[in-house]
Every structure is written in C-alpha cells, then in structure tokens.
C-alpha positions as CSV (number, residue, x, y, z in Angstrom):
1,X,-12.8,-0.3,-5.5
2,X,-10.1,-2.8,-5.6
3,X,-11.0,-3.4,-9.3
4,X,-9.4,-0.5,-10.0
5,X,-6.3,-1.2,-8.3
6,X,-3.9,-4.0,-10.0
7,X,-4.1,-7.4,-8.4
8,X,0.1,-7.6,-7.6
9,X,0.0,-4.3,-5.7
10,X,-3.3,-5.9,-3.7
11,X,-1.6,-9.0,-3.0
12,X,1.8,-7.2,-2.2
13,X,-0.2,-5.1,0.3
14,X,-2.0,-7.9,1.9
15,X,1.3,-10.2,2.8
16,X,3.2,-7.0,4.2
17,X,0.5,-5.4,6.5
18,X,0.3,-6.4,10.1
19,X,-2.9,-6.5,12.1
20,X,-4.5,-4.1,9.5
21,X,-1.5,-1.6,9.3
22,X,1.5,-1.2,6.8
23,X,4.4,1.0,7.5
24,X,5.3,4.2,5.3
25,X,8.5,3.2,4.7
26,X,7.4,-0.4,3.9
27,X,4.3,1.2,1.6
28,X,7.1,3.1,-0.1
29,X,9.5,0.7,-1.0
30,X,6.7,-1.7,-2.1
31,X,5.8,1.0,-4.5
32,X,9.6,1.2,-6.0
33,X,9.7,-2.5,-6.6
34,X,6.5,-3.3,-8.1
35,X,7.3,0.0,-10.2
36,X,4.1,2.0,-9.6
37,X,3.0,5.2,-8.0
38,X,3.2,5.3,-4.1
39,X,-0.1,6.5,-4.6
40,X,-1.3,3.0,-6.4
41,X,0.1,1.4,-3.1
42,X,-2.6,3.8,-1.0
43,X,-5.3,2.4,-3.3
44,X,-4.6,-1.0,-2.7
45,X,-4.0,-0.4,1.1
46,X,-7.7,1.5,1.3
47,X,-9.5,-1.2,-0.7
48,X,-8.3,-3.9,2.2
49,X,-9.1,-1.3,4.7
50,X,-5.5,-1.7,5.6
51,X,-4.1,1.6,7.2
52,X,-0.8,3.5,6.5
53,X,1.1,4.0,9.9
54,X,4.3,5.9,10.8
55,X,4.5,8.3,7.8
56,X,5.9,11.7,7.8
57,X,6.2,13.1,4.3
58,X,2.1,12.7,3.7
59,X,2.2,10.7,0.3
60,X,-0.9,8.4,1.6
C-alpha cells in the first residue's frame, strides 16, 4: 500500500505520530503544508498502521 502513497507524506507521518497515533489537527495541518489532500495524509497514516486520534469533523 504505501507505494501508492508519496514517500514525503510517509516520512512526514512517521516523525509526527506518537506511540502509533497522530492527532487530527496535526494530520490536517501536515496536509496544508506538504500541499496534498487530507485524505493522502490517511493513506500514509494507514500504510504505517498509525491511527488518527482526536478528530471531530470525520475527514480520516
């Protein structure tokens, strides 16, 4: 899977999360600097098995 996701958003993804976990808000602004989808950020997050935690509005 994570051939499919670009290799900045994976490595952005791996040195935010926390003990497997990446906030919403963190997910979402990591999305609006590397330019991409907030849905490219999920991709990256579910292909390190990293999950999405404290998010409200449901975009992962």
């Amino acid at each position: 899977m994570s051939a499919e996701v670009d290799e900045k958003v994976l490595q952005a993804v791996r040195e935010k999360a926390e003990e497997g976990r990446l906030p919403c808000p963190v997910a979402l602004k990591l999305a609006e600097e590397l330019a991409v989808p907030p849905i490219e950020v999920g991709k990256a997050a579910n292909a390190l098995n990293v999950k999405i935690v404290r998010c409200s509005l449901g975009c992962f």
